[in-house]
C-alpha positions in Angstrom: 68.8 -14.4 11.3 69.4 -10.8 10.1 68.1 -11.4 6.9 65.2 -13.5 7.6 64.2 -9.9 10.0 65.0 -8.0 6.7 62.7 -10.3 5.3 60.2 -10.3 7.7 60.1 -6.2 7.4 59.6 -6.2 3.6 56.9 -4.2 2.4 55.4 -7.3 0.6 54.5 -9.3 4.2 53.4 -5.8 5.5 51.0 -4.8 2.7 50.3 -8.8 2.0 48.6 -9.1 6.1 46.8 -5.4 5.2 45.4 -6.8 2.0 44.3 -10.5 3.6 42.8 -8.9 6.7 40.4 -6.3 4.0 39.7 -9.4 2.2 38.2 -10.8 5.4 36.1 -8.3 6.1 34.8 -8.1 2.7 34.4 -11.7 3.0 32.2 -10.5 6.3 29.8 -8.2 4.0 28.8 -10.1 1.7 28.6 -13.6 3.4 27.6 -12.5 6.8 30.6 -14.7 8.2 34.3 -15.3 6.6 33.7 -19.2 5.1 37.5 -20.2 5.7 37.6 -22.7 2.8 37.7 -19.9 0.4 39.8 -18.1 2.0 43.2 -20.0 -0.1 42.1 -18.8 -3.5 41.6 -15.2 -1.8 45.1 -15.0 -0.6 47.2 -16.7 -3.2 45.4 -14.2 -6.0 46.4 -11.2 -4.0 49.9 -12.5 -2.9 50.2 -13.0 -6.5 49.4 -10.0 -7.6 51.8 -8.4 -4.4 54.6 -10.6 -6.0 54.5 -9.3 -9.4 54.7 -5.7 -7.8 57.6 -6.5 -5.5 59.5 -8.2 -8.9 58.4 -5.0 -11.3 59.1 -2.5 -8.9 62.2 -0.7 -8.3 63.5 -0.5 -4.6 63.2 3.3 -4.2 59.5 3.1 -5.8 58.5 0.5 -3.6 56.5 2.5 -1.3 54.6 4.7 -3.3 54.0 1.5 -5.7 52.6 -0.3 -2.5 50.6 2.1 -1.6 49.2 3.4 -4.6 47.8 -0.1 -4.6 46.8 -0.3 -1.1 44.5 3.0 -1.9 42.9 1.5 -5.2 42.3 -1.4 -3.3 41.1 -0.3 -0.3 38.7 2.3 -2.3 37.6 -1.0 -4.8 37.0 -2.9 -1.5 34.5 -0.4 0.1 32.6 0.4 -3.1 32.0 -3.4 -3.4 30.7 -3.4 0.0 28.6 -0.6 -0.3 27.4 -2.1 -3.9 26.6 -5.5 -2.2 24.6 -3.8 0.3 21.9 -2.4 -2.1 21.9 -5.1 -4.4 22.7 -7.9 -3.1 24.9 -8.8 -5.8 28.5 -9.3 -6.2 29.7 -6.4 -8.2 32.3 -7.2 -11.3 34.9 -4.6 -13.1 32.1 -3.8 -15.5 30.1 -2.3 -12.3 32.8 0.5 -12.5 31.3 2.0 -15.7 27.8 3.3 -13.4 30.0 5.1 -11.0 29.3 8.3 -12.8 25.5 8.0 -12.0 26.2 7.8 -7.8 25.6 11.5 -7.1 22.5 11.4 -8.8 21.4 9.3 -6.0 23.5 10.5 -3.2 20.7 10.5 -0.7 20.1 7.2 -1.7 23.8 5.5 -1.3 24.3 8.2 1.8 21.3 5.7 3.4 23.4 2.5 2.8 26.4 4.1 4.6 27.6 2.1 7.4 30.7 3.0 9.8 32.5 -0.5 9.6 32.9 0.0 6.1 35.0 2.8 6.6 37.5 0.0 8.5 38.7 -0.7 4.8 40.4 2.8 5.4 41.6 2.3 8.6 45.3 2.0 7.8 45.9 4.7 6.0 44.4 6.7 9.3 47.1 4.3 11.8 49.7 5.1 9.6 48.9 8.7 8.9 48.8 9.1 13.0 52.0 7.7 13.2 53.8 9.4 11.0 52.8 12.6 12.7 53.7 11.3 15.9 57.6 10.7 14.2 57.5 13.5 13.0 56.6 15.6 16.0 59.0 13.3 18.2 61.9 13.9 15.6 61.3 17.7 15.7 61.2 18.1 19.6 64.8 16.6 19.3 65.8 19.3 16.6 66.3 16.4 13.9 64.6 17.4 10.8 62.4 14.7 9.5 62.3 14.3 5.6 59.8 11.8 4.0 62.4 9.8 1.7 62.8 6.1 0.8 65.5 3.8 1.3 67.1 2.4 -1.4 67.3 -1.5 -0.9 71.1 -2.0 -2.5 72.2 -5.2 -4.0 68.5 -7.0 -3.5 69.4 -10.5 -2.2 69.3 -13.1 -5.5 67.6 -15.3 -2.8 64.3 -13.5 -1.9 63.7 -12.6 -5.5 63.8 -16.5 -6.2 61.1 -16.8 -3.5 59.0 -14.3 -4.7 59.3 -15.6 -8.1 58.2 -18.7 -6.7 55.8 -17.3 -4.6 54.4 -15.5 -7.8 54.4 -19.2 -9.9 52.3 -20.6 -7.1 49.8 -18.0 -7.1 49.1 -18.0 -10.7 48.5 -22.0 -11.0 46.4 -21.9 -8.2 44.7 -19.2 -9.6 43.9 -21.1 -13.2 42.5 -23.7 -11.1 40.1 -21.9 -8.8 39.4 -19.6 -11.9 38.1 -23.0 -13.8 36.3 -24.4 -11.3 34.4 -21.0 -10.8 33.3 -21.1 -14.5 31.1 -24.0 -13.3 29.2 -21.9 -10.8 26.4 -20.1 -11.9 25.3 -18.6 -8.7 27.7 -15.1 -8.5 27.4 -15.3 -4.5 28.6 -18.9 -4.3 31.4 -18.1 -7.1 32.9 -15.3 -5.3 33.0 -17.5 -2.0 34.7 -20.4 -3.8 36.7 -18.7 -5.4 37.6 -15.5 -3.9 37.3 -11.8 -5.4 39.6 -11.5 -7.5 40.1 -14.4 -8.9 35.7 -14.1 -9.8 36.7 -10.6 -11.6 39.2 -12.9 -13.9 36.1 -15.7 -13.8 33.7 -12.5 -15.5 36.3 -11.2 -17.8 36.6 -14.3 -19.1 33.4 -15.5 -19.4 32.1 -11.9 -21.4 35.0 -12.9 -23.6 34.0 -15.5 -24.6 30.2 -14.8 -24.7 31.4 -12.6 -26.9 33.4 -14.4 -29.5 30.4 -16.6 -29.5 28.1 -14.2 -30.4 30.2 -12.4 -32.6 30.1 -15.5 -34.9 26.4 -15.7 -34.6 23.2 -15.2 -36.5 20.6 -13.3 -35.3 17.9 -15.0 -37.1 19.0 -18.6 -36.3 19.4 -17.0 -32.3 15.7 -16.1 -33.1 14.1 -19.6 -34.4 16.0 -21.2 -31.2 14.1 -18.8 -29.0 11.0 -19.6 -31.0 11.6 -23.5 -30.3 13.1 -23.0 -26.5 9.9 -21.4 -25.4 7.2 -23.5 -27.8 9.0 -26.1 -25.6 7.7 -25.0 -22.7 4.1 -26.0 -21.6 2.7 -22.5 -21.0 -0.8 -23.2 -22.3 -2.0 -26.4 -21.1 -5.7 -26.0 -22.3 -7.2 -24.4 -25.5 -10.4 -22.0 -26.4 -11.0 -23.5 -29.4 -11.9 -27.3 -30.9 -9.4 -27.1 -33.7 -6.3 -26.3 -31.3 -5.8 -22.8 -32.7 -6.6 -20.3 -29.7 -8.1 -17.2 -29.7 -6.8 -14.9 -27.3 -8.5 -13.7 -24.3 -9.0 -10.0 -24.5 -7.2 -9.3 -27.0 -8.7 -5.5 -28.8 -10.3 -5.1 -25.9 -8.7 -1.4 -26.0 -8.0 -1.3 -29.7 -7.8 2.0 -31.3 -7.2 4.0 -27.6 -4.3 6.0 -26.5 -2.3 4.3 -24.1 -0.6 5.7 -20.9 2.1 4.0 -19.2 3.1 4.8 -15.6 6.4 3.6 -14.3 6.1 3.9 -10.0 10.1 4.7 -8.6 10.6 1.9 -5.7 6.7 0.7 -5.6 6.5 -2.4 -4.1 2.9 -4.0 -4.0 2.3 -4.4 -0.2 0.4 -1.5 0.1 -2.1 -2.4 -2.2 -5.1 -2.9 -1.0 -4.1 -2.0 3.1 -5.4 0.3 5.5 -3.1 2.0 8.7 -4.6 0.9 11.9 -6.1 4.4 11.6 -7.9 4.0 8.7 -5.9 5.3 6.3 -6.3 3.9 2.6 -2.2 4.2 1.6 -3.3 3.4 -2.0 -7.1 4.9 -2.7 -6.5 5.8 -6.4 -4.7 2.7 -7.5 -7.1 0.1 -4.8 -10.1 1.2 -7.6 -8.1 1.0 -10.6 -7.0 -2.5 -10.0 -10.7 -3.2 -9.0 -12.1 -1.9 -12.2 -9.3 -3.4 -15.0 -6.8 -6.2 -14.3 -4.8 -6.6 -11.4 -1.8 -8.9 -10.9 -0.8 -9.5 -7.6 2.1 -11.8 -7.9 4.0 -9.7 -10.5 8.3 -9.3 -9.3 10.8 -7.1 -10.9 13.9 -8.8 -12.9 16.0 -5.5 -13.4 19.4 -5.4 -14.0 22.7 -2.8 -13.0 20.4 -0.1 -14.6 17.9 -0.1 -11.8 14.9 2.3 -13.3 15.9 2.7 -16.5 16.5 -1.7 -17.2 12.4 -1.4 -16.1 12.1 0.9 -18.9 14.0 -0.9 -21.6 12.2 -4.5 -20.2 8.7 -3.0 -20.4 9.6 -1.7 -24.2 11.2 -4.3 -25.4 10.2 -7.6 -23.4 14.3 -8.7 -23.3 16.0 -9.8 -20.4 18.7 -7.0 -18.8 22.5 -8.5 -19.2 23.7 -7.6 -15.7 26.7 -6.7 -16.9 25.9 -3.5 -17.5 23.2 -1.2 -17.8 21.3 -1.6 -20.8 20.9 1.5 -21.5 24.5 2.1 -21.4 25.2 -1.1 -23.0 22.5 -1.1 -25.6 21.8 2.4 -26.4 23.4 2.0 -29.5 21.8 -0.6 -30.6 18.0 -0.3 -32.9 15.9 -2.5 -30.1 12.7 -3.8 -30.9 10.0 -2.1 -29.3 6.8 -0.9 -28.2 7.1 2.7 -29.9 8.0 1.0 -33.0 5.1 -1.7 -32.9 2.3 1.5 -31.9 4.0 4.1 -34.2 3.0 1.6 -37.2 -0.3 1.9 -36.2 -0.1 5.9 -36.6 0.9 6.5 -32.8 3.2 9.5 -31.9 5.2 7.8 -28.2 6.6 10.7 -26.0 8.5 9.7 -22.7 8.6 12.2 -19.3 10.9 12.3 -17.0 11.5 14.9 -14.3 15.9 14.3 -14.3 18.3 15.2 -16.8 17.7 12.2 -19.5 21.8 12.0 -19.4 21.3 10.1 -16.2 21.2 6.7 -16.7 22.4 7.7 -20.4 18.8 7.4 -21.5 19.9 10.2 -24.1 21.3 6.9 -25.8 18.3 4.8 -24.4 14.9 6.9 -25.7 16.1 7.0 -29.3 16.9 2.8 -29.5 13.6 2.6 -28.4 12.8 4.8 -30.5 10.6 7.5 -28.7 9.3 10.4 -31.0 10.6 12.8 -28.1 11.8 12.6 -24.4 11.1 15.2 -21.9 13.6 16.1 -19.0 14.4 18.3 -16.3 14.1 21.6 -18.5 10.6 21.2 -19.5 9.6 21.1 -16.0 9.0 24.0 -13.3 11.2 22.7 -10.3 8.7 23.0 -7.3 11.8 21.5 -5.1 9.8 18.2 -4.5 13.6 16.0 -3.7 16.7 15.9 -5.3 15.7 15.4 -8.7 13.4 18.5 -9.0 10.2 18.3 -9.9 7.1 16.4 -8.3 4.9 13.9 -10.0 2.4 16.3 -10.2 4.0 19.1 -12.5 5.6 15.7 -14.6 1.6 15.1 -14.9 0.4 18.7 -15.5 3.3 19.1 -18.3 2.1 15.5 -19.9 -1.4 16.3 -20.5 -0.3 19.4 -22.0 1.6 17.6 -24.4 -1.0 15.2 -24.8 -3.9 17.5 -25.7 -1.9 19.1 -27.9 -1.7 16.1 -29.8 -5.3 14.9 -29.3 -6.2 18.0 -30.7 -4.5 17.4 -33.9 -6.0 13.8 -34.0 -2.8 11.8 -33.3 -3.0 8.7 -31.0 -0.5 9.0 -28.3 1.7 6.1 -26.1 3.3 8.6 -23.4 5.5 6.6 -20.7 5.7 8.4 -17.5 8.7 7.6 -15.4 8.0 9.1 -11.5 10.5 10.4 -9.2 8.3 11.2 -5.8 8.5 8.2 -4.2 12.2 7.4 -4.8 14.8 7.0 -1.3 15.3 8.0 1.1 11.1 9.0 0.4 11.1 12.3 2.1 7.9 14.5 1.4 7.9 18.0 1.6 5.3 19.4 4.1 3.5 20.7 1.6 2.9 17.8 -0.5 1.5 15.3 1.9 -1.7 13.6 1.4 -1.8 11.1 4.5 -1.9 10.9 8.2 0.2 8.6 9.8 -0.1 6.9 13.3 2.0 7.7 15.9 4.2 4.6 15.2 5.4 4.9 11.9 5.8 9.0 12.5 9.4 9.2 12.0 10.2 5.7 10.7 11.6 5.1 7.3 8.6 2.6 7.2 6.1 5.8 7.6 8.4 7.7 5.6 7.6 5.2 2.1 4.2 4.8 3.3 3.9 8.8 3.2 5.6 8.4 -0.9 3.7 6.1 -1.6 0.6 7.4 -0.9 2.1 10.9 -2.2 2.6 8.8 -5.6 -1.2 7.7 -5.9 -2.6 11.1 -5.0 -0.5 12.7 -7.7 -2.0 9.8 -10.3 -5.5 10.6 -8.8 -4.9 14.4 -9.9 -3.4 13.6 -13.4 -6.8 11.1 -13.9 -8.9 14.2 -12.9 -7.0 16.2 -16.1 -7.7 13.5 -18.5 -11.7 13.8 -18.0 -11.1 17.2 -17.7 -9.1 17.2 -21.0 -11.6 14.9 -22.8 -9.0 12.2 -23.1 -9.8 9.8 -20.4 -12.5 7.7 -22.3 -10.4 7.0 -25.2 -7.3 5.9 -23.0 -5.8 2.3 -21.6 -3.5 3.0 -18.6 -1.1 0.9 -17.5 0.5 1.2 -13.9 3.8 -1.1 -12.2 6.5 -0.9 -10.4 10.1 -0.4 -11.4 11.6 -2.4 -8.5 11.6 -2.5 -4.2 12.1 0.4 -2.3 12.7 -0.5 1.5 16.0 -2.1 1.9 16.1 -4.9 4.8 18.5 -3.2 7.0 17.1 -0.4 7.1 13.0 -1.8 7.8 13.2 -5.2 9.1 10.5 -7.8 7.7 8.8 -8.2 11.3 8.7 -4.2 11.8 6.5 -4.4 8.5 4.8 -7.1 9.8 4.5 -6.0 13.4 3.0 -2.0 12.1 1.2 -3.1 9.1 -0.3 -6.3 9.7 1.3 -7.8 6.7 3.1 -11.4 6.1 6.5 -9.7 4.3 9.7 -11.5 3.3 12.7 -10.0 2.8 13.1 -11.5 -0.7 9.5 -12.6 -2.2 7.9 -9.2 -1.1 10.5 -6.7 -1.3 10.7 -8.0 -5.1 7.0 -7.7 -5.3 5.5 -5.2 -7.6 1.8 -4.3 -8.3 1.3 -4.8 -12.2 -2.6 -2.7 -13.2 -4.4 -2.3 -16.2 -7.2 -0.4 -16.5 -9.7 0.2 -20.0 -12.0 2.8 -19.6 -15.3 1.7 -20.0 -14.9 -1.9 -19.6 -15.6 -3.0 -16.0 -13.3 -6.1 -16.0 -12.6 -7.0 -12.6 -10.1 -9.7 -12.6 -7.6 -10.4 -10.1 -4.9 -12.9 -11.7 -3.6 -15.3 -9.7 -0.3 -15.5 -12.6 3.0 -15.0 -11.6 4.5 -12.8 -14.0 8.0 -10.5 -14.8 8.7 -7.1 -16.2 9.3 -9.0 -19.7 5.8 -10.1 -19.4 4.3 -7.0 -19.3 4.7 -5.9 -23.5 3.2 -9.3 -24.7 0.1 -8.7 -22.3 -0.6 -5.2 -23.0 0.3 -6.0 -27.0 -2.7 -8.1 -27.1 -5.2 -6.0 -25.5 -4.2 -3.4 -28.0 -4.8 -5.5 -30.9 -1.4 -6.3 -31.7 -0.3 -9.4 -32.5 3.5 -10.1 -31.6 3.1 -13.5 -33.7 2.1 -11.4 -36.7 4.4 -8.8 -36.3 7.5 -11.1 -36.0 8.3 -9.3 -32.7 10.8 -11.6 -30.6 9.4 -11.5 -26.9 11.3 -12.8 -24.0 8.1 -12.9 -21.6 4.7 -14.2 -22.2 1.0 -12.6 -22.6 -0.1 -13.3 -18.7 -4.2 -13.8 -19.9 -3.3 -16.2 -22.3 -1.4 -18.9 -20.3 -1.9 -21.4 -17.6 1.3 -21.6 -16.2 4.8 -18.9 -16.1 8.3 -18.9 -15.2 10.9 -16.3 -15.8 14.4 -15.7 -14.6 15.9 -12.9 -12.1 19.9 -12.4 -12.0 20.0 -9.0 -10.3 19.5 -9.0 -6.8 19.4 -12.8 -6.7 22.3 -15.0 -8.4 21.7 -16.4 -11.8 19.9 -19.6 -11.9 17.4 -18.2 -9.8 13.5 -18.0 -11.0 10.0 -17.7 -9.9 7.3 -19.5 -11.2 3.3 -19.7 -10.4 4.3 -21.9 -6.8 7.8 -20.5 -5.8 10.7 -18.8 -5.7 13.9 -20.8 -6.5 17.5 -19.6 -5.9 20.3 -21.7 -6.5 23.2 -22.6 -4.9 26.3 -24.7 -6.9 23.9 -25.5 -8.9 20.5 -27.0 -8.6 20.4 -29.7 -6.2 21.6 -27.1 -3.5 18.9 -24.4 -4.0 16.5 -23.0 -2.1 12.2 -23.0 -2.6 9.8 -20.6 -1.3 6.5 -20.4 -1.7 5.6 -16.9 -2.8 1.8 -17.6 -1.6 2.8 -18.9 1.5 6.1 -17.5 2.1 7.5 -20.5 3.6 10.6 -22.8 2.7 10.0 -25.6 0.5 11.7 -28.9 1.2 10.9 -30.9 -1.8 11.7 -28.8 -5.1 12.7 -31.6 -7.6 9.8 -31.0 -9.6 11.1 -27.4 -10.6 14.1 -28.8 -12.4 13.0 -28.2 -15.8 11.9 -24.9 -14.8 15.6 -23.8 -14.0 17.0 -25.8 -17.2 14.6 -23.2 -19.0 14.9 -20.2 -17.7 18.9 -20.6 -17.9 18.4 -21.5 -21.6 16.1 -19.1 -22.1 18.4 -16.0 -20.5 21.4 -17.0 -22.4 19.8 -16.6 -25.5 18.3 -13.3 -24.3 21.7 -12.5 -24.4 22.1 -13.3 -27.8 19.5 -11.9 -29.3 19.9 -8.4 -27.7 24.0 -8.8 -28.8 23.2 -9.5 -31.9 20.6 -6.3 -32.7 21.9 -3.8 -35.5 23.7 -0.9 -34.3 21.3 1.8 -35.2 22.1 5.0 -37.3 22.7 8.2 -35.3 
């Protein structure tokens, strides 16, 4: 009996019910309940790893070795909570590497705090408490307390057997939830299944492999099987001409101009087009844009871990973001096909503005794969304290056009991408700089609060439209507006508080992933609204061809499609929402074990759909499609620096 209570005291139980109960409340952030039938392959990978520290570990390191672990844990266990809570996503190891970009964005991640995530830390608090009441107790009876640890002599043969055991059990099981996660697809349903450790050892595995694979690949033959993968799909079901060549719509239309890109920070495209119930026009400059050029209402954002800077790389290079990482981390070493590269053969000079330090992000290593003639950050800007980053949009705008006359003056054509920073969380406007008059309502609200950006974010393009014509340069220029991904965040503005203030249908999903996707030519009153659902990797092919570049002819591997020049999309979103899942023209599909066990909505509607069988080959594509993305990007020379 007295060494069963020995036993029962070792640090392995205690630290063992510590670890299970975190686990459970993990389980409780990221599922919204605990699913007990995963909750086996959660506890026999952490009592395995528990076992291999109570066999490793010397007796009189035990409790420094336990919690030392307890502390990494705990700290993994709250950043995965917090992680899941912005993106929805089940972070893996290789999340760890974008850890250094958090205090750029402290405001933002200081929003997503919660108090109950702190509980992951609660022990450490009990325990810290008691010791200080032992030690006051032990001084009040003049014993002098010393924090030392018993040496466990002669460690019974019999409880190392068990462990041993204990430890044998755990891996095998492990192997066999670890295999049967492989089959999973959907990250959410994975990590359920299969617990969260045990879908860390599911990703390392997985990238392993990938990678082998790849490693013995070709990226020529990777090419010809995108090539054939997407002349497999029926994109254009109709043709212009009698022969079965097409011509394609608008393409030149804006041949020969410069071409200015504007990359909106959290735009969503719910504003578009809506007035305040005081009359208030949230979107003026952009409402008469879309009205004169080409508007695409049902456009959504497919970004990856890189947030902002994967809408860059996707708008440049029409590739599909990894999720692993980053791609600018990931890929910034690599020579990526790209926009720059396709304009600076037609005698363009491509300059990028952004109002951060360009090491955020490590778009240092991003700009110069894309190949940008120049980048300009934080120290080319006058800091008119606008939000954490610095600068507002409109001295980003006032420094651009200063560039951009200069080189207008000298006869160069010019791509320059802006990146904006104004209307980024938690969207707090200075005083000073805003533009709109909200109703009593939304005064206060982090609803009114975006609102106020976002309106902040079209004023500041009105002003930099009023320097083009002022400059001479706005006849001779394309522009080219979207948004780089959702900015309210459901916890924090509920779907029926939009819809109760606004007067909007809104889903949490469908609209939040929403983005507004404008071009405008100067000159040409076009007009169109396209009903076309389309991605961020659909945005290069489209504004290629109204450039007068042909991707075809240029050999230039695109992942999206031109959205003119079909009759029918699909495309793939793994960030946010767990792979497998894809929009097309009718809904939005995510899956769930697999296919059969999905979900359809209809992004016109908004409403479930029961019957989605017909979508089958749309989520054998995409799935094809993405993996190859993969490839191809792996595969892309490592450029010279």
């Amino acid at each position: 009996m007295e060494r069963i209570n020995e036993w029962y005291k070792s640090k392995l139980v205690v630290f063992f019910m510590l670890f299970a109960l975190k686990l459970l409340l993990l389980r409780t952030f990221f599922f919204g309940e605990i699913y007990w039938s995963g909750l086996p392959a959660e506890w026999l990978a952490i009592l395995g790893l528990l076992c291999l520290a109570e066999l490793l570990t010397p007796a009189r390191g035990k409790g420094v070795v336990y919690w030392s672990l307890n502390a990494v844990f705990s700290f993994l266990l709250f950043s995965s909570a917090l992680y899941f809570a912005h993106f929805g996503t089940v972070p893996t190891y290789a999340v760890l590497s974008g850890l250094n970009q958090v205090p750029q964005v402290r405001a933002s991640v200081s929003a997503l705090l919660r108090p109950e995530q702190f509980l992951f830390f609660a022990d450490f608090v009990i325990f810290a408490g008691w010791r200080i009441v032992r030690v006051i107790q032990r001084h009040r009876k003049g014993v002098v307390y010393t924090f030392t640890f018993k040496e466990q002599k002669n460690r019974n043969w019999i409880w190392s057997m068990l462990v041993t055991a204990l430890l044998l059990v755990s891996v095998v099981s492990s192997i066999y939830y670890v295999r049967q996660g492989k089959q999973i697809d959907n990250e959410l349903v994975r990590a359920e299944k299969v617990g969260f450790l045990n879908y860390q050892v599911v990703a390392a595995i997985s990238s392993r492999e990938e990678d082998q694979m790849i490693a013995e690949g070709n990226i020529e033959v990777t090419k010809a099987n995108i090539e054939k993968l997407q002349s497999s799909y029926p994109y254009r079901t109709t043709t212009n001409v009698a022969d079965g060549e097409r011509s394609p719509d608008y393409f030149g239309i804006a041949e020969g101009m410069n071409l200015i890109v504007i990359q909106m920070e959290s735009f969503q495209n719910f504003p578009m087009n809506l007035k305040l119930n005081n009359g208030a026009e949230i979107t003026p400059v952009l409402n008469k844009l879309a009205g004169e050029g080409v508007y695409f209402p049902h456009v959504y954002q497919q970004i990856g871990q890189g947030n902002t800077s994967d809408a860059e790389f996707m708008f440049n290079t029409s590739i599909y973001p990894t999720a692993a990482v980053a791609m600018s981390t990931g890929y910034g070493n690599r020579e990526l096909p790209s926009l720059p590269r396709l304009l600076q053969q037609r005698g363009y000079t491509a300059n990028t503005f952004h109002v951060n330090k360009v090491t955020f992000w490590d778009r240092n290593m991003l700009y110069p794969a894309l190949n940008f003639n120049q980048y300009y950050d934080k120290p080319a800007f006058n800091n008119d304290h606008f939000n954490d980053y610095g600068a507002s949009d409109e001295e980003m705008y006032r420094v651009g056009v200063e560039k951009m006359k200069d080189l207008h003056a000298r006869n160069k054509l010019f791509y320059a991408q802006f990146v904006t920073t104004s209307s980024h969380s938690p969207f707090v406007v200075p005083k000073s700089f805003q533009q709109i008059e909200l109703p009593a309502e939304l005064e206060g609200t982090n609803l009114g609060n975006y609102i106020n950006a976002i309106h902040y974010t079209d004023y500041a393009i009105g002003q930099l439209i009023e320097q083009l014509k002022e400059a001479d340069l706005w006849d001779n220029t394309m522009l080219v507006f979207y948004g780089d991904h959702f900015g309210l965040q459901p916890k924090e503005t509920s779907a029926e508080e939009i819809t109760a203030k606004l007067g909007v249908p809104y889903d949490d999903t469908i609209s939040r992933f929403n983005i507004p996707f404008i071009i405008h030519v100067p000159g040409k009153k076009l007009g169109i609204v396209s009903e076309r659902a389309g991605g961020q990797v659909d945005m290069l092919p489209t504004v290629a061809n109204m450039l007068g570049l042909s991707l075809n002819k240029e050999h230039f591997t695109a992942l999206g499609q031109d959205l003119l020049n079909i009759d029918r999309n699909v495309f793939g979103v793994r960030y946010y929402l767990p792979t497998g899942s894809f929009f097309n023209d009718d809904i939005m599909f995510i899956p769930g074990q697999g296919f059969e066990d999905g979900q359809a909505v209809s992004i016109k509607t908004l409403e479930p759909v029961a019957d989605f069988t017909q979508y089958r080959e749309d989520y054998e594509y995409v799935t094809s499609l993405m993996k190859l993305s993969d490839e191809y990007v792996k595969l892309l020379p490592k450029r010279k620096r």
